[in-house]
Structures are given as structure tokens and as C-alpha cells.
C-alpha positions in Angstrom: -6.4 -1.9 -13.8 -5.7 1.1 -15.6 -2.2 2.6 -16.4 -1.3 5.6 -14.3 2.0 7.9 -14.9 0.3 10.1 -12.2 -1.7 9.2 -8.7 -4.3 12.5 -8.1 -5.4 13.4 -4.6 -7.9 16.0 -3.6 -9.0 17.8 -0.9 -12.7 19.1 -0.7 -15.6 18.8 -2.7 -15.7 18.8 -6.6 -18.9 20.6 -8.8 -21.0 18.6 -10.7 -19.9 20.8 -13.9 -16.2 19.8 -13.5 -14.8 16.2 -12.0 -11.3 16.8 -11.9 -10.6 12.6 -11.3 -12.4 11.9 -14.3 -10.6 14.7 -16.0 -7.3 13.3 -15.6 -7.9 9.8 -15.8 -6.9 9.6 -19.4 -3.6 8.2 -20.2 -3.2 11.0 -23.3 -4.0 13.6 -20.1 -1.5 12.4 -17.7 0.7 12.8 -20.4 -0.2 16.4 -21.4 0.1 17.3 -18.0 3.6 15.8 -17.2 4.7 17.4 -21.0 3.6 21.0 -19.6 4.3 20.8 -16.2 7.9 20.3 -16.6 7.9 23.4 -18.9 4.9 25.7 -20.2 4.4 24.9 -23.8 2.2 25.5 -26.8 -0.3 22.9 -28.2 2.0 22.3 -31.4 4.8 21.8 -29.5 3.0 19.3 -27.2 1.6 17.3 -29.8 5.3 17.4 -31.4 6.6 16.0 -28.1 4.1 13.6 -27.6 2.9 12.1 -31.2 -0.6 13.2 -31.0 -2.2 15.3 -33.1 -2.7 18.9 -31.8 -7.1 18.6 -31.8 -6.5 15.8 -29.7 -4.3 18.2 -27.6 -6.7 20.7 -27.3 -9.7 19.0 -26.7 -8.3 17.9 -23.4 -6.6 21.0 -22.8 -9.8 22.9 -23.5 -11.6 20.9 -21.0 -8.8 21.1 -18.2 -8.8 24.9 -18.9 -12.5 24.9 -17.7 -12.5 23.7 -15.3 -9.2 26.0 -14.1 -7.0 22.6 -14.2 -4.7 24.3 -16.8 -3.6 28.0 -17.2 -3.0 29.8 -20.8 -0.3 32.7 -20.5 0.9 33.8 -23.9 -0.3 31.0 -26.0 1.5 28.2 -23.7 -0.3 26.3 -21.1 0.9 25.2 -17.6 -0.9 23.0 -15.2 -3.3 25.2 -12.5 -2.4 22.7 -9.6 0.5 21.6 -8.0 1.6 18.1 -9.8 5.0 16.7 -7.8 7.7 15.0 -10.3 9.8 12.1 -8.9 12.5 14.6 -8.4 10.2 16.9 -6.5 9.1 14.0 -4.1 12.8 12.9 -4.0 13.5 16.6 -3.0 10.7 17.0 -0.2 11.8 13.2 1.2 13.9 14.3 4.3 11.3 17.3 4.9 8.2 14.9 4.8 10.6 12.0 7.3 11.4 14.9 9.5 7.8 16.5 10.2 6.4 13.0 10.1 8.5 12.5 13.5 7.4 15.6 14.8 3.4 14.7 14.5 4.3 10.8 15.8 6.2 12.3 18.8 3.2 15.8 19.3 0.7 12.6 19.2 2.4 10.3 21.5 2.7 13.3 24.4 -0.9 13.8 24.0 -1.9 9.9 23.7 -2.8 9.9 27.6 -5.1 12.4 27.8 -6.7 11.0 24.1 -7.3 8.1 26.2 -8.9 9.6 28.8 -10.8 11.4 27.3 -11.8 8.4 24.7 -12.5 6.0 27.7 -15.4 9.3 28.5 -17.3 8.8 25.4 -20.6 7.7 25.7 -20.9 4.4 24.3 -17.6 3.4 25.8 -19.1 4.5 29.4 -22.3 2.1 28.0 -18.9 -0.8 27.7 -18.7 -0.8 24.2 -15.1 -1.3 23.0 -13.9 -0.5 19.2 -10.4 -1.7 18.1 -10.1 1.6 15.9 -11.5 4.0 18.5 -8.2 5.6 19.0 -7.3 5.8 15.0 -10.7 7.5 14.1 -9.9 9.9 17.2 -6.1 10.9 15.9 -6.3 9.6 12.6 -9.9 11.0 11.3 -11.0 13.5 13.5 -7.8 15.2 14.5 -4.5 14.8 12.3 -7.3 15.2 9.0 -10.8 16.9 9.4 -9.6 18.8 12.2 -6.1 19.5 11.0 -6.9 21.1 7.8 -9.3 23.4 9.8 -6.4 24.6 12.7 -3.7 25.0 9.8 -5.8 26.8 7.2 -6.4 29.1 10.5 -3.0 29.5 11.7 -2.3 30.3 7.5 -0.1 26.8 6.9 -2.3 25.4 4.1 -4.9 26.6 2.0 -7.9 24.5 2.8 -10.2 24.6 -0.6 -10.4 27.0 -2.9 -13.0 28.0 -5.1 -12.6 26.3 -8.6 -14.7 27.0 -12.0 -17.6 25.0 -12.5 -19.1 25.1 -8.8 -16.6 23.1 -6.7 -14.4 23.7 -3.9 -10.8 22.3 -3.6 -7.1 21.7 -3.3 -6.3 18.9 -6.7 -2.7 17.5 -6.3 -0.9 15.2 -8.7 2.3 12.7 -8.1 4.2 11.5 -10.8 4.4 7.6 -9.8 7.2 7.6 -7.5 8.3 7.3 -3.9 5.0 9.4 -2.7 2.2 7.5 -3.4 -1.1 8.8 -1.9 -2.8 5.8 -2.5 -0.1 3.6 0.1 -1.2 5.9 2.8 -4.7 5.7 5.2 -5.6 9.6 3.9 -8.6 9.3 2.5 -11.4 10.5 4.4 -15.2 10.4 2.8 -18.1 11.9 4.5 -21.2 13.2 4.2 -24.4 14.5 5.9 -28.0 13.5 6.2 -30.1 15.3 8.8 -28.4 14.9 12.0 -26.0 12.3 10.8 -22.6 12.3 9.8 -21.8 9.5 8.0 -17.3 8.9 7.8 -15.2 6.1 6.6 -11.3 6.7 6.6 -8.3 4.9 5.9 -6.8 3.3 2.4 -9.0 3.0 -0.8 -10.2 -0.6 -1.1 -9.0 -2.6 -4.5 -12.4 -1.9 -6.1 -11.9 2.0 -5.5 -15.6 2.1 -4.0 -16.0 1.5 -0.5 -18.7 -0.7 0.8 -19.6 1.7 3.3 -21.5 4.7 4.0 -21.4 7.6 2.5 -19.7 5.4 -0.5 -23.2 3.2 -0.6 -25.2 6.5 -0.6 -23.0 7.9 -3.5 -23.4 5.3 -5.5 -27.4 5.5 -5.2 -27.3 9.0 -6.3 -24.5 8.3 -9.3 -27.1 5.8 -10.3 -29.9 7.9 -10.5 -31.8 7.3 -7.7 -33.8 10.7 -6.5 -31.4 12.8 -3.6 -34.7 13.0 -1.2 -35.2 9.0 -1.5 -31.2 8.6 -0.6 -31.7 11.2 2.1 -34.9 9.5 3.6 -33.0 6.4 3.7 -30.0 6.9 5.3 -31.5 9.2 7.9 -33.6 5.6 8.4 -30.4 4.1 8.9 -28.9 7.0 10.6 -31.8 6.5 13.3 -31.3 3.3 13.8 -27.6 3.2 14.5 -28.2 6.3 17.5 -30.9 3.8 18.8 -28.6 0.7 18.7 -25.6 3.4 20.5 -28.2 3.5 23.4 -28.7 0.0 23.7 -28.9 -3.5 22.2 -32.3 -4.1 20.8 -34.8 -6.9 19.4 -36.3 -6.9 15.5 -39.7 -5.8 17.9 -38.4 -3.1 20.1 -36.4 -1.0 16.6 -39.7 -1.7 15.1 -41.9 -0.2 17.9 -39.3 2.3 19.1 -38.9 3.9 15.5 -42.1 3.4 13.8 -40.3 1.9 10.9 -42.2 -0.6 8.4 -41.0 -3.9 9.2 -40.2 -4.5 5.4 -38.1 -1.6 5.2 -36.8 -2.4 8.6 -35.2 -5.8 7.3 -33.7 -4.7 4.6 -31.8 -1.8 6.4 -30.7 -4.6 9.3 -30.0 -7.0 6.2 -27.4 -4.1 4.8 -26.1 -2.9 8.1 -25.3 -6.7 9.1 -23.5 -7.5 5.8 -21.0 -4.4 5.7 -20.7 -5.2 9.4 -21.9 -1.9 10.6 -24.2 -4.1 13.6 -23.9 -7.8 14.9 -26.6 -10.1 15.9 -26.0 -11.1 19.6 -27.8 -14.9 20.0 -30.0 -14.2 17.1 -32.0 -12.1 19.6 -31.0 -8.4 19.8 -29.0 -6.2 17.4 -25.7 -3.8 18.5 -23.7 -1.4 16.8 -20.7 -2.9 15.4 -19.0 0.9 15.1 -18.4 3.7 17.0 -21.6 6.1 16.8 -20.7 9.4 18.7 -22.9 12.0 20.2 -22.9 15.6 19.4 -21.6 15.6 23.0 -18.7 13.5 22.1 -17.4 15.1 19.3 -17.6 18.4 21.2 -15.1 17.0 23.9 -12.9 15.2 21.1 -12.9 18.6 18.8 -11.8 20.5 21.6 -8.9 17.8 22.8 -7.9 17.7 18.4 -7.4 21.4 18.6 -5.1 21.3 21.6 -3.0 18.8 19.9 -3.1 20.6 16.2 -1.9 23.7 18.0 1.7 21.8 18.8 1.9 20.8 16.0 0.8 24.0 14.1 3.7 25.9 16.6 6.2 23.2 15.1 5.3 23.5 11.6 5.5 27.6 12.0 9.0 27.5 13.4 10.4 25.4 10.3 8.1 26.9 7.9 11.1 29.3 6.4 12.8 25.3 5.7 9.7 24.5 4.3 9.4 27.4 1.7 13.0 26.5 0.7 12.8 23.0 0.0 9.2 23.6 -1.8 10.9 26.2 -3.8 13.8 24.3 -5.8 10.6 22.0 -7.1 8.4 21.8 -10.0 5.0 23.4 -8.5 6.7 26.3 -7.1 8.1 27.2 -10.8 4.8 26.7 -11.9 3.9 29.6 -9.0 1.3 27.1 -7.3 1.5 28.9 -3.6 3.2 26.5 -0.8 0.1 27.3 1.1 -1.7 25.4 -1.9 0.5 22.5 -2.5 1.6 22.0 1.5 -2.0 20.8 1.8 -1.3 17.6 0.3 2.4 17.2 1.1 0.6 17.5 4.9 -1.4 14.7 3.9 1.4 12.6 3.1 3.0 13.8 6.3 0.1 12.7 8.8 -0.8 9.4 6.7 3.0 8.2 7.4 2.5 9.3 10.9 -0.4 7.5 10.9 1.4 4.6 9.6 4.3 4.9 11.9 2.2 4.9 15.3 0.2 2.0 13.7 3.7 -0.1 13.4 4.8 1.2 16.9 1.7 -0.2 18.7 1.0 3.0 20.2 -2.5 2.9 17.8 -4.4 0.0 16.4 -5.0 0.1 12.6 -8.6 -0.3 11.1 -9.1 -3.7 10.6 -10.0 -5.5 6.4 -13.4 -4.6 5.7 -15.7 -7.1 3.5 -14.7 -5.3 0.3 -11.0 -5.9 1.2 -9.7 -2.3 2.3 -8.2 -1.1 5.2 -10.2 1.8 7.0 -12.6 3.1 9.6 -16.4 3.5 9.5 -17.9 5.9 12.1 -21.2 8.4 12.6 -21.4 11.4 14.5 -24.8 12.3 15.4 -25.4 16.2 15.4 -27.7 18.2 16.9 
């Protein structure tokens, strides 16, 4: 595996000019940006400090500048994003264990009418049970996708922001220490092909690429397969797990019902069955092996998420004054990153732990191993 000195998260959706993961994969990078972001320096003096020669300095620098990564004032370059030191993390620790209680105790007043409002859901009502149901609803949909949306509204975090070279997004570094995005089910991946939303969330699996969907669709395009051929075939697959929500079927009845050619038809089954997205009951008829939900269903679980975001928003608010403090005796806030800015990954730290802690308190099941070894959820949400 390759050396890290710093673990990178991000939040939103990066161009196709600019990657900043790639970016700052090098060693030599991590390095420049640890040198700088302790204090703003010029490319002499970083090569100086580091023993590397000041072209190889600035051809990284160049590239992070870019892509907005790195800012120049006066000849001396600082990082453009927040990037947490083991101090800083050592710093934010009681804030992060204190707010992590307040979500874990907002969620567990709330975890009654989550599960009524779960055991309404349309493929439950059909008697279909999923171990993870209740993670993907607090977890996923609520504490995450929802979350960023009801604190970027209430002016807590900044959601995404518009970066050079055509993406959109929050990019966080931690210095390999106590805070370790990676430790922590955060990471959610989604993406949309006609009517259907495609989600997995929960930890990064050893190999880094989930064998899931969208991760499976991803890596399609990344290896040059044509976008409308990828679309075409996951809205083939997305059809066919909305049919198998409705009921259990035969190889015959997906065939008639959907008009699909039986060639392509096996391989799609073949693929669902071995990432376990369907099971094969008696050899006879096919069922969905994760929750699908209706555009009806996430409605009614959108709705609940924002009743439960707005405690915890209120909390949040009333301790946001403690919250400015402690942010401001660390490294990112003398590097004028806004709270707003870096608070949207320190809240991602704060709802993974929560996540974490209900999971150890029994009060929620975990997602189970998948087949490429990590721990996290696969759902779709069919939209109409």
C-alpha cells in the first residue's frame, strides 16, 4: 500500500480537468503541503526544508495552484483547503466526543418513529426485511445526504463550492493521526441513471474500489467504455431491480415483463447474483437482495431526516460560538479556511462516530462484509 503522511476526504463532485485525490497522492505532495501549511512559504525555502529541488517544487505547486488547491500571496504559497495537523485533531477531540453524543442521543429520541415509519416502506409492507435498513435510513439518507443539505441551509457548513477546473467541492486533509476518515463508515457514492439512484455507503473496502454500483459503473467509464453504453446498462439493471422490489420472479417472467434479450438478461442476473444485489430462491425465481425504495419512500424518509436534522441543527447553533473558538486556535483557521468550510468535514467525522457508537450500542445494525471485503450499504431509490 502506499505511504500516506496525510488521509484526504471530500465532499461533492470533482471536474474532469482537476482530480484533487490524484493530486495529492504523491508522497513529495503530501509533503509540500504539510511544509506550507504549518507556515506560508516560498518555493526556495520549501525545497530547502524538504531536500528537493525547487522545479520539482513547483511543478506540483503549479498544478495544485490550478486547480485552486494552493494559494500564492506575495510570492509564498499556502494550502487552499483546510488540512488538520495532529495537534489540530488533538485540539478539536473533546468538541468532536461531545457533538458526537449529542447526534447518538437526537437519533435515539427519534429511533421510534424511524421505525415506524421504516416498517411503512413499500417493500417491507411486501415482507421484505434488510439487516441495514435502519443504517441506510440514519446513516445514508439522513446524518449524510440529507445532513449536508439541512446544515448548509441553516448556514453550519458550506456544502460544495465551486473549484477551478469544473468541479464542485469541500477537499479536506488529516495529518495521520487520531482522526482518520478512512476508520469511519462516511463515505457515501452515488450516482444517477434515468430514474435510478444508484448508493453504496459505509467504509472503503481494502481494494479502494467497491464492488458495487455506482463503483462498477465508474469503472466502465474510467476504462473507456462510451457514457450512453454505461447509461443503457445500468438503467437495464436499474429496471430490473424495481421489477424484483414488486415481486419475486422466474428467468421467463423478467424476460417477458421487460423485453430484455435473454443474453443480455443473464449476464445482468449473473453480475447482480455475484455482488449479492439478488438471491436465487430454489433455483426458480429471483429477489432483490437490497433495499430498492420508491420515489414514494424516500419522500416519507426525506421528510422524517429533516425533522431529525433540525434538532440537531438547533444543537449545533447553540454551541456554535464553542465551535468557532476551538476551530480557531488550529491550523486551517490561520490559514483563513472559513469554519463553515472546514466544519463540513469535522461533521463528517462527527456523524461517522455516531454512526459507530449506535452501531456498538445495538440501537442500529451495521452493514454487513461485502464480497470485496468492506463494510457498507448498497441501496436504489427509484425516482420519478
Amino acid at each position: 500500500m502506499t505511504e500516506r503522511l496525510v488521509e484526504f476526504a471530500m465532499c461533492g463532485r470533482e471536474g474532469k480537468e482537476c482530480r484533487p485525490y490524484k493530486l495529492t497522492a504523491p508522497i513529495e505532495v503530501q509533503k509540500i503541503l504539510l511544509s506550507i501549511n504549518s507556515e506560508p512559504a516560498s518555493a526556495e525555502y520549501i525545497a530547502r526544508r524538504l531536500g528537493i529541488s525547487v522545479n520539482d517544487v513547483m511543478r506540483h505547486i503549479e498544478k495544485l495552484l490550478r486547480c485552486g488547491l494552493v494559494r500564492e500571496e506575495d510570492g509564498r504559497f499556502r494550502p487552499g483547503f483546510a488540512i488538520f495537523t495532529v495537534k489540530d485533531q488533538e485540539i478539536l477531540l473533546p468538541l468532536i466526543y461531545e457533538l458526537t453524543s449529542d447526534v447518538v442521543h437526537v437519533v435515539e429520541q427519534w429511533l421510534p418513529e424511524i421505525r415506524r415509519v421504516i416498517d411503512n416502506l413499500a417493500m417491507v409492507k411486501r415482507g421484505l426485511q434488510f439487516r441495514d435498513l435502519e443504517y441506510i435510513v440514519v446513516g445514508a439518507l439522513t446524518l449524510d445526504y440529507e445532513g449536508l443539505e439541512v446544515l448548509s441551509e441553516e448556514g453550519l457548513i458550506i456544502k460544495s463550492r465551486k473549484m477551478l477546473g469544473d468541479g464542485e467541492y469541500i477537499f479536506v486533509g488529516f495529518e495521520k493521526g487520531p482522526l482518520n476518515p478512512r476508520a469511519i463508515p462516511i463515505w457515501g457514492h452515488g450516482s444517477i441513471f434515468g430514474k435510478y439512484w444508484f448508493n453504496t455507503h459505509g467504509n472503503i473496502p481494502p481494494t479502494g474500489i467497491r464492488l458495487a454500483f455506482p463503483d462498477l459503473a465508474w469503472l466502465w467509464d474510467a476504462q473507456g467504455v462510451e457514457s450512453n453504453i454505461v447509461d443503457n446498462r445500468m438503467i437495464e439493471i436499474g429496471m430490473i431491480m424495481e421489477t424484483l422490489a414488486e415481486e419475486d420472479l422466474s428467468f421467463r417472467d423478467l424476460e417477458e415483463k421487460l423485453n430484455i434479450d435473454p443474453s443480455y438478461l443473464t449476464l445482468d442476473l449473473t453480475l447482480l447474483l455475484s455482488i449479492r444485489y439478488i438471491a436465487l430462491l430454489d433455483m426458480r425465481k429471483y429477489r432483490i437482495n437490497i433495499p430498492v425504495l420508491t420515489d414514494d419512500d424516500y419522500a416519507s424518509l426525506r421528510d422524517l431526516s429533516r425533522k431529525v436534522l433540525r434538532n440537531i441543527a438547533q444543537i449545533f447553533r447553540s454551541k456554535f460560538e464553542k465551535i468557532r473558538e476551538t476551530y480557531n486556535k488550529t491550523t486551517p483557521a490561520r490559514n483563513a479556511v472559513p469554519l463553515e468550510e472546514a466544519f463540513n468535514q469535522i461533521y463528517h467525522i462527527i456523524f461517522g462516530r455516531a454512526l459507530n457508537e449506535l452501531v456498538r450500542r445495538n440501537m442500529i445494525a451495521g452493514p454487513s462484509e461485502r464480497p470485496d471485503g468492506g463494510k457498507y450499504s448498497a441501496f436504489i431509490i427509484v425516482l420519478e
